[in-house]
N, C-alpha and C positions, 0 to 999 in steps of 0.2 A: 228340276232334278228331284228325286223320288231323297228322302230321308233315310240313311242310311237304320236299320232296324237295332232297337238300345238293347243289352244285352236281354237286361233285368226285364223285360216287357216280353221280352219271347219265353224268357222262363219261366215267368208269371201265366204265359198263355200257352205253355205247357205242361204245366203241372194242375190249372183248370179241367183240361181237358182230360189229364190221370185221375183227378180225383171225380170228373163229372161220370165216365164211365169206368171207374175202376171195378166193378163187377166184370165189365166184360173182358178186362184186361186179367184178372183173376184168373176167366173161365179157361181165358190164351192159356196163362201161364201153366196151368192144371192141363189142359188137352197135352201142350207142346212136352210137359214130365213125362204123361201117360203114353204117349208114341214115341219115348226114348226109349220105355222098358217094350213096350210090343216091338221096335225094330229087331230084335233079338241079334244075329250076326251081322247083318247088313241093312243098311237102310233102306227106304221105298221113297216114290213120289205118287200122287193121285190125288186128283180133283179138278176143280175146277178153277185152274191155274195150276202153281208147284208146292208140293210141300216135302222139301228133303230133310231125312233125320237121319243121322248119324248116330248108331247105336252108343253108349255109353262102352269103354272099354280099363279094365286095369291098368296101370302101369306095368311094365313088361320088363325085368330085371334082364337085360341083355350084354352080363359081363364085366369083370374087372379091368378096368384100361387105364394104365401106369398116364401120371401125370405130372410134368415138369413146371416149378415153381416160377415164372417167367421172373424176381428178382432174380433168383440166383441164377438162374439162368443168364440174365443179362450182368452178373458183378463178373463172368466170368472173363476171363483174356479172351481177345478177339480171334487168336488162333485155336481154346478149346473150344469156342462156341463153334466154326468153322470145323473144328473134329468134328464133332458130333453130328454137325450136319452131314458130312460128309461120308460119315459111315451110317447113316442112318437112321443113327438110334434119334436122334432132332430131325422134327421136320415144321418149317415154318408156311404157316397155312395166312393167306388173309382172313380176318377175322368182323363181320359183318353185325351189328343191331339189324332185328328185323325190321320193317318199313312199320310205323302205324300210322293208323288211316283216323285218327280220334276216338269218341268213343264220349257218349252222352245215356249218364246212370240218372235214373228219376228215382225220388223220394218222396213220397209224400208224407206228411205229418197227420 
């Protein structure tokens, strides 16, 4: 049976590998800047394989929307919470964390 891989040995043999060609990982980083500003409104793909960029965009200030304290909300009696929903001014939505999928940052010293 094959050894299962030690953390610290892959992260050793990963950050060899950032530091052995970290120019070229530079060049990435600088190209991959430099075709977020050329995407201008939309982004492109071409080459040989894909390369999708997604232009860079502001935040987008889209409106005041009244917000209900979920304490107090819930110190309320079980038949104003029940008003509210009921006239609409409450509406209880399920409420979801997005999934993530990990996510591995390199540093090199």
């Amino acid at each position: 049976m094959a050894k299962k891989p030690d953390k610290r040995e892959v992260c050793e043999k990963l950050l060899a590998l950032r530091i052995k060609h970290a120019k070229v990982f530079s060049a990435i980083d600088g190209l991959k800047a430099e075709l977020i500003v050329l995407a201008g409104a939309e982004g492109f793909s071409a080459g040989k394989g894909q390369v999708t960029v997604a232009a860079a965009k502001p935040k987008e200030f889209k409106g005041d929307l009244p917000e209900v304290d979920p304490n107090a909300f819930h110190a309320l009696s079980d038949a104003k919470r029940q008003k509210l929903v009921d006239e609409g001014i409450v509406k209880i939505v399920p409420t979801w964390s997005r999934d993530f999928h990990g996510r591995v940052d390199v540093e090199t010293f």
